[in-house]
N, C-alpha and C positions, 0 to 999 in steps of 0.2 A: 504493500500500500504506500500511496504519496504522503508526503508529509500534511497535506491537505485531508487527505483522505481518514489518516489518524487523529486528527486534532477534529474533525466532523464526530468521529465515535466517541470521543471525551477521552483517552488517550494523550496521557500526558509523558513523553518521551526522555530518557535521559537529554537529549541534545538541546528538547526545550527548555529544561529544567537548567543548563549549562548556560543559556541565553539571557533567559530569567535573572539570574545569578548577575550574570555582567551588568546589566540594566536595572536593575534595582527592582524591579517588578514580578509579579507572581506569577508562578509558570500558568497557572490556570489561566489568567488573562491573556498570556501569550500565547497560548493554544486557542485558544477561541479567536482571538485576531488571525492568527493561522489561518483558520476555518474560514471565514469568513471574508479573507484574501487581504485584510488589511494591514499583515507583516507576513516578510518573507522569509526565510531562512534559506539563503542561493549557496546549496552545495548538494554537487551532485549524488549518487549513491556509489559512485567508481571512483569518488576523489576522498580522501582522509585531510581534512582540514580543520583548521577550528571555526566553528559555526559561528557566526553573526546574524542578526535579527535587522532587519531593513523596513522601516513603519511606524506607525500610533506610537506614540509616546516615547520612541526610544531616541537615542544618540541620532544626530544627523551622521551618514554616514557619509564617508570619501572616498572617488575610487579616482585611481592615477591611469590613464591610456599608454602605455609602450608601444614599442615593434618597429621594424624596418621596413626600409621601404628601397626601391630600384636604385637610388643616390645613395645611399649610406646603408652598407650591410654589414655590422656586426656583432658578434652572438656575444663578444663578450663588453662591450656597451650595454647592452642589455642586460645582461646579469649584473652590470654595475647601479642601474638602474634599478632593478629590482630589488640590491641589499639596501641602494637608499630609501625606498620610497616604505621600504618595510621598518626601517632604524627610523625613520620619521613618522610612521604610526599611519599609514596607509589603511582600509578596509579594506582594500578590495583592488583587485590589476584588472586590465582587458588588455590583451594583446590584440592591435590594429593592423597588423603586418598587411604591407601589399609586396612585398620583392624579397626575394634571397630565399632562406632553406624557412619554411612558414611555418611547416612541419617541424621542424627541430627545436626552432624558439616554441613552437607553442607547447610541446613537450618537454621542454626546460622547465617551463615558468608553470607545468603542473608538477612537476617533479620538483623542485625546489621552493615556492612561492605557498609560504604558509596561511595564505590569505587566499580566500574566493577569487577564484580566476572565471573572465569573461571574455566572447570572443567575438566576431562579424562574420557568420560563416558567409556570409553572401560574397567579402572578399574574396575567400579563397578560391571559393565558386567562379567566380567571376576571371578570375586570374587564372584557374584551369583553362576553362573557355576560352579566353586568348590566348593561350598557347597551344591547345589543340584542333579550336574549328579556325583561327585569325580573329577572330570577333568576338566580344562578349555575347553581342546579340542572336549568337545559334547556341547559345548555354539553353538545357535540358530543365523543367522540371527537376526529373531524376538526376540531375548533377548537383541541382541545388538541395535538394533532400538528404540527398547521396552524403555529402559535406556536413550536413548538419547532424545527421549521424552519426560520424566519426569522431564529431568534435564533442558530440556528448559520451559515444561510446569509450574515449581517451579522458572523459572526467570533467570537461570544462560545466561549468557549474551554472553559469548565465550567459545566454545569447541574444544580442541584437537581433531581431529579425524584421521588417520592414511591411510587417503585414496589413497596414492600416493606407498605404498607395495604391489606390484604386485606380481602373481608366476614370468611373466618376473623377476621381479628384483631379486626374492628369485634365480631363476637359475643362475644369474649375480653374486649375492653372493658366491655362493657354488662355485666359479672358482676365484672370487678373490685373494684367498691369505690375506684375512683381519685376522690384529690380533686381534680388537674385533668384530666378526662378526655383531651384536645388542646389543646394549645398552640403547634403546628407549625401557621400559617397557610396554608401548602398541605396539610396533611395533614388540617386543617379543611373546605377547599373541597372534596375529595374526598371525608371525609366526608359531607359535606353531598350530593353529587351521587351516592354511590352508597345513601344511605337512599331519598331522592324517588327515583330513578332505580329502586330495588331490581336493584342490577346491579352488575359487579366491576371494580373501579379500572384503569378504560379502560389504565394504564400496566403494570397489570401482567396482564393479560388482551391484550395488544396489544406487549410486549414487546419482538417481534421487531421490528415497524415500528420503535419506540424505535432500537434496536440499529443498523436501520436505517438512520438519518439519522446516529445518531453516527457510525457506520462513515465515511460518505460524507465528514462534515469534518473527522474526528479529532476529535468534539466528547467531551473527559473527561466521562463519566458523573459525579455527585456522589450518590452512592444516599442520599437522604433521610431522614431518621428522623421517621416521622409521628407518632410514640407515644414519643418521649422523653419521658421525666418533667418534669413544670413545677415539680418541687416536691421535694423533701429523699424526703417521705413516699411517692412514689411510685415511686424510683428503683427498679432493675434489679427491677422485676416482671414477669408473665409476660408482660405484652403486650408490655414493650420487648424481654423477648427472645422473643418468638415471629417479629418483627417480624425481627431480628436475622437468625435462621436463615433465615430467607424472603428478606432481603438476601443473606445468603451464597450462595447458590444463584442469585440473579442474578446477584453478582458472577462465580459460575463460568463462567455463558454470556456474558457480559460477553467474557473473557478468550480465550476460544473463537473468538467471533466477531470480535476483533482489537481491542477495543473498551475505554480505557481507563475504570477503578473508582478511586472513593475511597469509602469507606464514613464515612456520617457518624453519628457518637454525641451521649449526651446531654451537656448539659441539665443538670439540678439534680441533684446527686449528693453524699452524704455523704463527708468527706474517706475516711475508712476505706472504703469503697466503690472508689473510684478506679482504684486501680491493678485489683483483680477484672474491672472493667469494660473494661478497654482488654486484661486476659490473656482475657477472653471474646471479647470482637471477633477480636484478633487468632486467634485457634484456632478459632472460626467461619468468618469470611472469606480464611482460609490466608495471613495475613500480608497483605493489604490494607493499604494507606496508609489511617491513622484520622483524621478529622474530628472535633474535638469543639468545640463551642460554651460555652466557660471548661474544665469545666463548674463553674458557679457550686457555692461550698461549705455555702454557707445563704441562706436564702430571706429574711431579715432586713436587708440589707446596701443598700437601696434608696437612691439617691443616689450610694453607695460598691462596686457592683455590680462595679465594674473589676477591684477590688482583690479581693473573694469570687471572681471568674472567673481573677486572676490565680494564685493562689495552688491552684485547682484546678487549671488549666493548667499550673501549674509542675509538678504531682506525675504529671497526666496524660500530661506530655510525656516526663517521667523513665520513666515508666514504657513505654513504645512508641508515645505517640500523634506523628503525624506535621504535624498541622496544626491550627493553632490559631486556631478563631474569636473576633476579641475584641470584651469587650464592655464598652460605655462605662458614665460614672456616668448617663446617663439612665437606664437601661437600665427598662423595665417602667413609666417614668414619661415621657415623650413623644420627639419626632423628636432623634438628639443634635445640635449644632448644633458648629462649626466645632474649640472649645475641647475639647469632649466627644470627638470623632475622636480629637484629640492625645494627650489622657490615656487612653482606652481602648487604642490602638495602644503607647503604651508602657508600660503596663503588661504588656499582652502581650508586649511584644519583651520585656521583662526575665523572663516565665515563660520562654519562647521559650529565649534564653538558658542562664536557671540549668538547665531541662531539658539542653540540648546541653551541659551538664559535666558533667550525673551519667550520662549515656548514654556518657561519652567519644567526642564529635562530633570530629574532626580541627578544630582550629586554636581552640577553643573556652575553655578553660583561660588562653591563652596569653593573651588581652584582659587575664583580670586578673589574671595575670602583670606584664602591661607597666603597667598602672595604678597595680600598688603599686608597679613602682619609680621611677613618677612622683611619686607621693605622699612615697616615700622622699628623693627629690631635691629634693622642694617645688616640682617643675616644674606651675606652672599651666595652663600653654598648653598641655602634654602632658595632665594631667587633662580639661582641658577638651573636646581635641580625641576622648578615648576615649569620653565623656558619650554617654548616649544621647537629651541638650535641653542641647546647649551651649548655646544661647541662652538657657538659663532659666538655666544655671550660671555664665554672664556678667554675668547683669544682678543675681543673686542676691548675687553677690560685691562688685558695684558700690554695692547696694545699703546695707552697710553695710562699707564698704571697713578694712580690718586697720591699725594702725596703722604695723605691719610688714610689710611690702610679701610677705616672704616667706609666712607663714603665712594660715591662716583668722582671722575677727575673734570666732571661738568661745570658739577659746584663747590666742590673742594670742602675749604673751612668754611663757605658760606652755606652747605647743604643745611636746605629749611627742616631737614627734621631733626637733625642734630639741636640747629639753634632754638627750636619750639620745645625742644625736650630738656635742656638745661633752662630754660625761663623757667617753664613750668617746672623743674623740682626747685627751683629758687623759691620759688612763691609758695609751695606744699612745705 
């Protein structure tokens, strides 16, 4: 039985119970959110991971995107990638690989990647395809199945799939007016195969097979958003949400058929926008665990994309989104490279974060609680160790070290809490 399927009979599991644990919350309530598809637990039944809870009430979660691509192939970049984004307190990987051995990485990062691993089978798909008919657009059904098989057969835990791009939507498109019509590179491939093809998006005209295979490994559906906006100008119009409804309606037979849903959102979204976006999702897909990718808050921020993503991310998480894609300073400007992970991944954990204190998340507040009265104490080693890059907060310190051992080299003998603190025992 699915993990859906258990928590429906009142089945309460070691692994829920593990979950529970981490989240301060009663297994019983997280089996019932289970049930009811409004937390997820993405790990497959072929992978040995430590379990995470994606949903209602819990942690906002983070996931970091790797993988290589045709310009930059190498396997041990990746894996450097990997031990950082894990030493920085990642939920969750997806490998995005479009070039080089796809196969190898993605079997590295289930072998070694102690964290929920995700994938785009429609990439790989897609990649077969030109390389053995010249086109993506004579790719099979049965290539794209075929793929997503494998990838759960081999363990991968959550998969993007693109099931909510209908020819509806595509004809909704072509009268838009959008300035970037797709920017979802699986929702491109699909495009592209159901124009040439004149035919309807194999995933979601084929459904049930889908449904299918996840049943079989517990693989978490990640219901894709092919028509997210690329761009400020083309946020929440009618094709992201027609797109939307047509997900929500999967998610329902998703949930039916025992079959975990996360519902993924956009994309480039005006701050004022935000929160509407995430009370739409949620009230479409009946309270579905949200995905969103930042969403970045202006399309200007290139180089500094982390920080436009993080600050969308912070308002979108406050607001009910459950999971948050981040996204690096490459971002829109080539593959990010080791350094790029690091700063993308913490930016996000600090949206991540300030979200889980305006949500009132159990144990959340309390971090910096304890940090001011670290700060209060002038305990270093205490600051240091609540940091979310102690390492950068060591060497930073090191860098131009305080004359006064106790203070920062900011404000030296004038640090105000030093001087509030000798008034005041003066006066006591």
């Amino acid at each position: 039985m699915t993990r859906i399927e258990l928590a429906k009979r009142g089945i309460v599991t070691d692994e829920v119970k593990v979950v529970a644990l981490s989240e301060n919350i009663s297994p019983e309530r997280l089996a019932s959110d289970i049930a009811e598809g409004l937390t997820v637990v993405p790990r497959n039944s072929n992978h040995e991971v430590k379990p995470i809870g994606i949903g209602r009430g819990l942690r906002t979660k983070v996931n970091v995107n790797i993988g290589t691509s045709k310009d930059k192939v190498s396997l041990d970049d990746e894996r450097g990638k990997l031990d950082i984004l894990v030493k920085y307190g990642a939920d969750a990987v997806m490998d995005l690989s479009t070039g080089g051995p796809i196969k190898e990485l993605r079997r590295l990062l289930l072998k070694r990647s102690p964290l929920s691993v995700g994938t785009v089978p429609i990439y790989e798909a897609a990649i077969r395809a030109a390389e053995t008919y010249g086109t993506i657009a004579k790719m099979t059904p049965d290539d794209i199945f075929g793929v997503i098989e494998e990838h759960a057969l081999e363990g991968v835990d959550f998969a993007t799939v693109h099931c909510g791009l209908t020819r509806k939507g595509v004809e909704r498109l072509k009268d838009e007016g959008r300035i970037l019509d797709i920017v979802s590179r699986g929702g491109s491939f699909l495009l592209e195969w159901m124009i040439y093809n004149d035919k309807e998006n194999p995933l979601f005209e084929y459904y049930d097979r889908l449904l299918e295979i996840a049943k079989k490994y517990d693989l978490t559906l990640s219901l894709g958003d092919g028509l997210r906006p690329g761009c400020l100008e083309d946020a929440t119009d009618r094709s992201q949400i027609e797109e939307l409804l047509t997900i929500g309606e999967l998610r329902d037979r998703a949930l039916e058929s025992g079959v975990q849903a996360i519902i993924e959102g956009p994309g480039h979204v005006p701050l004022n926008q935000i929160e509407l976006n995430i009370k739409i999702q949620k009230e479409i897909c009946k309270g579905a665990p949200f995905y969103v990718l930042g969403p970045l808050v202006t399309d200007i921020a290139m180089g500094y994309d982390h920080i436009a993503a993080a600050i969308g991310g912070a308002i979108a998480g406050a607001a009910g989104a459950d999971f948050l894609c981040y996204v690096t300073p490459a971002e829109h400007i080539r593959l990010p490279n080791i350094e790029d992970v690091k700063e993308g991944l913490i930016a996000s954990k600090i949206a991540a974060h300030v979200a889980d204190i305006a949500k009132g998340v159990p144990g959340s507040i309390e971090l910096d609680r304890k940090m001011a009265r670290y700060r209060k104490n002038l305990d270093w080693d205490g600051q240091i160790s609540l940091s979310l890059d102690p390492d950068r907060v060591r060497k930073w310190r090191a860098e131009v070290p305080p004359a006064e051992r106790e203070v920062c080299s900011m404000c030296g003998e004038f640090c105000a809490i030093t001087i509030v603190e000798k008034a005041l025992k003066k006066r006591r």
